[in-house]
C-alpha positions in Angstrom: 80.3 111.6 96.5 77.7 108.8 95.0 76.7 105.9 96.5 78.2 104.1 93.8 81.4 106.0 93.8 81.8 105.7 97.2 81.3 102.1 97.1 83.6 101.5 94.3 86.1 103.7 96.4 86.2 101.6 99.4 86.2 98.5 97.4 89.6 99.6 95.2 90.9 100.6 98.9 90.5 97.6 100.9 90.0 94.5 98.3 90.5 95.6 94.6 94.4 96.7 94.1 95.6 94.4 96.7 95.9 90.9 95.9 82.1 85.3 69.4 83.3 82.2 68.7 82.1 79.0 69.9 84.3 77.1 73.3 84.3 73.9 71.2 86.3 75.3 68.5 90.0 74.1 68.0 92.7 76.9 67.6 96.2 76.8 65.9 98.9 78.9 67.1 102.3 77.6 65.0 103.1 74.5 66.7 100.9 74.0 69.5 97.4 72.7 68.4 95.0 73.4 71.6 91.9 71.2 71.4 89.6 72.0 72.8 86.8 69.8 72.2 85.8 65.9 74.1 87.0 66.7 77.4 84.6 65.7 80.1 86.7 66.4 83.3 87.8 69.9 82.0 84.3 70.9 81.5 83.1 69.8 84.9 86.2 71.4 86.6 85.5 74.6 84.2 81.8 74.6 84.8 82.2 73.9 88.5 84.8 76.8 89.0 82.3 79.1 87.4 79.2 78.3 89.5 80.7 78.1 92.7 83.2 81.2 92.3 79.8 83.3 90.2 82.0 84.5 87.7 80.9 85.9 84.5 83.2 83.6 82.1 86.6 81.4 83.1 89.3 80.0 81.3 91.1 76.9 82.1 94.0 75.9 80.2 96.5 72.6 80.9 99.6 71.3 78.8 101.9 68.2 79.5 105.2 69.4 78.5 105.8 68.1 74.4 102.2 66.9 73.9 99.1 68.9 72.9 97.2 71.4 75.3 93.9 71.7 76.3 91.6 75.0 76.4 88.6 75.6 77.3 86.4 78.8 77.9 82.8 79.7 79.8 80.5 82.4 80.1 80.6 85.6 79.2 83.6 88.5 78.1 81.3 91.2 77.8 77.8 90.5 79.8 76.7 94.1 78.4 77.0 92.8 74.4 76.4 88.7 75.6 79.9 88.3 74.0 81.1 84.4 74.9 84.3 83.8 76.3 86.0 81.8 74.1 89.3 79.9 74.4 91.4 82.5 72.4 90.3 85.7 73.8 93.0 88.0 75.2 93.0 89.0 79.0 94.9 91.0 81.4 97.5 89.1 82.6 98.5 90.9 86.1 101.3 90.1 88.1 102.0 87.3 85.5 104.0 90.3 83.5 106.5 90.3 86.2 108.0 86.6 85.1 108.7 88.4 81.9 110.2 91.1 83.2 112.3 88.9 85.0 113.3 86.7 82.0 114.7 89.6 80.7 116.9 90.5 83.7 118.0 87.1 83.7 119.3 87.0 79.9 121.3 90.0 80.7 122.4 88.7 83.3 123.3 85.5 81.4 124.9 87.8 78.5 127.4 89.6 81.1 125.5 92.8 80.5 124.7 93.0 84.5 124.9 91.1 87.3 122.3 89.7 90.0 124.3 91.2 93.2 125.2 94.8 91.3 123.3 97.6 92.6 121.1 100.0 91.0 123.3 102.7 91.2 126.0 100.9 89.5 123.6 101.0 86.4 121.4 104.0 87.1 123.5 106.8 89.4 121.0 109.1 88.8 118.4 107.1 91.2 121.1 107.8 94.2 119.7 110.8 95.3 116.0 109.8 94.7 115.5 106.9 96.8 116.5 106.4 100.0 119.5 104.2 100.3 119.6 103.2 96.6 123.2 102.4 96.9 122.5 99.5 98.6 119.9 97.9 96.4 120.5 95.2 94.1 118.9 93.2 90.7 118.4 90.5 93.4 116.5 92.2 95.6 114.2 93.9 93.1 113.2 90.8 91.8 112.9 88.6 94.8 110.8 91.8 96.8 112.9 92.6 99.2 114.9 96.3 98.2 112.0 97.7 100.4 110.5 99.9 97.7 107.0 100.6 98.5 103.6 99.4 96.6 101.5 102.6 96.1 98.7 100.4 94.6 98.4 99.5 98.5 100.1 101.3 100.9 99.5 104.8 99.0 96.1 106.5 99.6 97.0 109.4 97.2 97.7 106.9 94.4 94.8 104.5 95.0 92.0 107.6 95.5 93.4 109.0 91.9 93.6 106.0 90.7 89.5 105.6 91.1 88.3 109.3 90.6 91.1 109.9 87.5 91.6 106.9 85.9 92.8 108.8 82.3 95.4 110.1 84.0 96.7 106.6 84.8 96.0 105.2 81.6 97.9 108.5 79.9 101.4 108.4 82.2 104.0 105.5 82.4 105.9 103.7 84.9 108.5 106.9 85.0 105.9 109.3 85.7 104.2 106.6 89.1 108.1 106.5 90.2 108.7 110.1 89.5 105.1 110.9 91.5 104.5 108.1 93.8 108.4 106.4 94.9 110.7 109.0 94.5 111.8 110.4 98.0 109.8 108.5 99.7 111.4 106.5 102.3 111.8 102.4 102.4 109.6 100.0 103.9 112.9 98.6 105.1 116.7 98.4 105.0 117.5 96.7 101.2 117.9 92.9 101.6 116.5 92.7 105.3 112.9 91.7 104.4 110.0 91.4 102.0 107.6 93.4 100.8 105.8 93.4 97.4 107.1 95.9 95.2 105.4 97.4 92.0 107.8 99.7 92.0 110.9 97.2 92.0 109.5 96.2 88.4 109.7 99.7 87.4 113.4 100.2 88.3 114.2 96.7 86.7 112.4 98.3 83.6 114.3 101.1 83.6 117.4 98.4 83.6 116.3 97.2 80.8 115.7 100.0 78.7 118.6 101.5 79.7 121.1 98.2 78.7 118.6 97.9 75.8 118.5 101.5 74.2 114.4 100.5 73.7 111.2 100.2 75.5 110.4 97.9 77.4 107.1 96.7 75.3 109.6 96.2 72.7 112.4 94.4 74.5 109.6 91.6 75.8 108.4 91.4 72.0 111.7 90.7 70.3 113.1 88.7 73.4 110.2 86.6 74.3 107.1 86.7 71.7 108.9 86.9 68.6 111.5 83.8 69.6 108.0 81.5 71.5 105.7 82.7 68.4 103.4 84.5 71.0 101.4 86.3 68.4 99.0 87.6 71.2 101.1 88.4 73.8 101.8 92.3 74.1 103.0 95.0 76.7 101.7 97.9 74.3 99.0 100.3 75.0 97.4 99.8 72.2 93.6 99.1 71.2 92.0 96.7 73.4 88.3 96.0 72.2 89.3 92.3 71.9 90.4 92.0 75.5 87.9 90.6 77.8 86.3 92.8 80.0 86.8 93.1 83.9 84.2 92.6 86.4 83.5 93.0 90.2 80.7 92.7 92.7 80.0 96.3 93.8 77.1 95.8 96.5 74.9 93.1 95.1 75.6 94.0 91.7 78.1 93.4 89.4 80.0 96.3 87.8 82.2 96.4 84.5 85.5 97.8 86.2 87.3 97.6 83.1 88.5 101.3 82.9 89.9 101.2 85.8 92.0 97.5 85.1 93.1 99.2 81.8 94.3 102.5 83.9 95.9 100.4 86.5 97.5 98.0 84.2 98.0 99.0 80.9 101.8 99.0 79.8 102.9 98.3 83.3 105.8 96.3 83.4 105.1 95.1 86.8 101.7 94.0 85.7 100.1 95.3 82.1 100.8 92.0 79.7 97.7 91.2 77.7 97.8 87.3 76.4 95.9 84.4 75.6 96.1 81.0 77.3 97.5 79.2 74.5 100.5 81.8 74.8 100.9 81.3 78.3 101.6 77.9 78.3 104.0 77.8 75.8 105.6 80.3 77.5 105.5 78.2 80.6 106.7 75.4 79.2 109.0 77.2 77.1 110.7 78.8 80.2 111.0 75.0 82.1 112.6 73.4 79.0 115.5 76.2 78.3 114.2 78.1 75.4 114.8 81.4 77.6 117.0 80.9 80.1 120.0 78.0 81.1 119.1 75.5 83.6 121.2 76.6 86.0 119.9 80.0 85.9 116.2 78.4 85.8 117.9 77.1 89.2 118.7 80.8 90.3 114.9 81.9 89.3 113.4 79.5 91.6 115.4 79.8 95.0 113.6 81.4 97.3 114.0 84.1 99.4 116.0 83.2 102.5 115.4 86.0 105.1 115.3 85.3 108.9 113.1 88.3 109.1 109.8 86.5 106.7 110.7 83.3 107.6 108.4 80.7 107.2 106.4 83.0 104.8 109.4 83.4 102.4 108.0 82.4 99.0 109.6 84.4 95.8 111.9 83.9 93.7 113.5 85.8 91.0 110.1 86.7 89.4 108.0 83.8 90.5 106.5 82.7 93.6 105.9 79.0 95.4 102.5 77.7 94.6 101.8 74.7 96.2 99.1 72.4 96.0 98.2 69.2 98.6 99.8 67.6 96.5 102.4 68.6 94.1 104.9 71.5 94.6 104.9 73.9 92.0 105.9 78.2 90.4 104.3 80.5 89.2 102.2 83.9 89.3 99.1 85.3 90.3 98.0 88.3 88.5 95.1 90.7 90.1 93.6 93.6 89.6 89.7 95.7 90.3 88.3 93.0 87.0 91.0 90.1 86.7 92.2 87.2 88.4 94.6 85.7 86.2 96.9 82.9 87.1 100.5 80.7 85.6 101.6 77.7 87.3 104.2 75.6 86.2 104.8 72.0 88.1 108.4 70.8 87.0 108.1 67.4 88.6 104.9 66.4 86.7 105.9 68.4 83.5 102.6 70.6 83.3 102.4 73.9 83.2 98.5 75.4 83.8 96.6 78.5 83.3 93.5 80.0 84.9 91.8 83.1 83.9 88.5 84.6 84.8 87.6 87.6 84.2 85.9 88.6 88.0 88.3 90.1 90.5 88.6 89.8 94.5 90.6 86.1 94.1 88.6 82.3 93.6 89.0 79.2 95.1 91.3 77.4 92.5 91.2 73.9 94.9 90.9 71.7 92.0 94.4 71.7 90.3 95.4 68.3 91.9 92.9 67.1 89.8 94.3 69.1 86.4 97.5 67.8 86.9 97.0 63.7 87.6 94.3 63.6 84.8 
């Protein structure tokens, strides 16, 4: 094995998988205007968050619930071609794909079609003799982490050392074939609905809901359930061409690599974490899902109740699909999304009705300490 490869190998092992237009331009996207021009704190906080994280570009986006939004972009999509990132670009949205995923469940659940406390089985009988105990899991515990599938992206060395040295096959299977290769008859992490642990896989199964209640993809069921009704126009689950997507970077050594191969293979179409989006669509979606455009209030209620096990307690933190994210000062939902090239992020503060989104396009997590300041401006 290379140097490099070798390097990029342990980096995916122990860091990566685990957790041109111009940026003054204004952009219309039906009824939200973003503006991005005549902002002085969002350009320091943007151009701060670049030079003390290095990244190679950054997005910061911010919208008070019923008034305009605010974009703004930095540095570079693709270093190779010196392509700016600019304040409409699509990105890889990680994790974030598993609030939509979740919205889904939660309109079915709303339409009678399923309930939060029926188990898989009930729904799919065929998964009883595949996973371990499968009887016992429920909607609930799939979305709230704690049916104690596994999460071969981390705890399975066969998955993660394919994942790096055949990255095509990734990119050419779906979600069926990693449960079929990398969950089936393997045994839990623990007893369903005893304790957390992050689950992948738990997004698959609840995709395989869907489609099954459905009769349709998944790809499709977010489309016509949450980007058709919002007006999302760049939102997608599709594999489809992705030239317009920003690119995915990661220090390997001293050096910065282009890891975007291996954030398409990991990501693409993945229900548990392959949305591509824009900021603009984000944050209508965020606000969007905190005013009742998607789901009731009550069920809103539901989404945000956090997990409740003795066994994690105090470190309890998600929901049905979403996670606490607190600041110092203001208590607040959302997602992270991560992968080898991303670090994308969706936070939504109730109390001050704003909902904020931070992308950049440099993986391995950044110090995203100045939000206080995003949402008392």
């Amino acid at each position: 094995m290379n140097r490099f490869k070798w390097s990029l190998f342990c980096c995916v092992i122990f860091t990566a998988f685990g957790k041109c237009l111009s940026q003054n331009q204004s952009i219309q996207s039906d009824n939200l205007m973003v503006s991005v021009s005549n902002n002085s704190l969002l350009d320091s906080l943007l151009s701060n968050y670049q030079k003390s994280n290095n990244l190679p570009g950054a997005i910061i986006g911010v919208k008070q619930f019923d008034h305009r939004g605010l974009v703004k972009a930095i540095g570079y999509s693709d270093l190779k071609n010196q392509i700016q990132m600019n304040d409409s670009i699509q990105f890889r949205c990680g994790s974030i794909t598993k609030i939509f995923t979740a919205v889904i469940i939660l309109q079915l659940v709303e339409e009678g079609k399923l309930g939060l406390d029926d188990t898989v089985t009930s729904i799919l009988p065929e998964l009883k003799p595949l996973i371990n105990n499968a009887e016992y899991i429920t909607i609930r515990q799939l979305l709230n982490h704690s049916s104690g599938l596994g999460h071969p992206t981390e705890d399975n060395w066969k998955y993660r050392f394919r994942m790096v040295f055949q990255p095509k096959y990734f990119y050419n299977s779906d979600f069926h074939e990693r449960l079929k290769k990398y969950i089936y008859n393997d045994p839990l992490k623990h007893f369903p609905g005893t304790n957390q642990y992050y689950s992948n896989a738990g997004y698959w199964i609840l995709a395989k809901v869907i489609e099954h209640i459905e009769e349709e993809g998944i790809d499709l069921v977010i489309s016509k359930r949450i980007c058709a009704p919002l007006g999302l126009h760049h939102t997608y689950l599709s594999k489809i061409n992705d030239e317009k997507v920003a690119r995915g970077y990661t220090r390997i050594g001293k050096k910065i690599k282009d890891v975007t191969k291996w954030d398409r293979a990991d990501s693409d179409g993945d229900p548990a974490a392959g949305l591509i989006s824009t900021a603009c669509d984000l944050l209508k979606f965020g606000e969007a899902l905190f005013n009742e455009q998607l789901i009731s209030d009550s069920t809103l209620t539901k989404m945000l109740t956090i997990n409740e096990l003795e066994a994690c307690s105090p470190n309890c933190e998600y929901g049905l699909g979403i996670e606490k994210w607190n600041t110092p000062l203001f208590n607040g939902y959302g997602k992270n999304g991560s992968s080898l090239g991303v670090d994308a992020n969706l936070i939504c503060f109730p109390q001050q009705q704003k909902v904020i989104v931070i992308f950049t396009n440099f993986g391995g997590g950044s110090d995203k300490g100045f939000m206080d300041r995003l949402i008392l401006d």
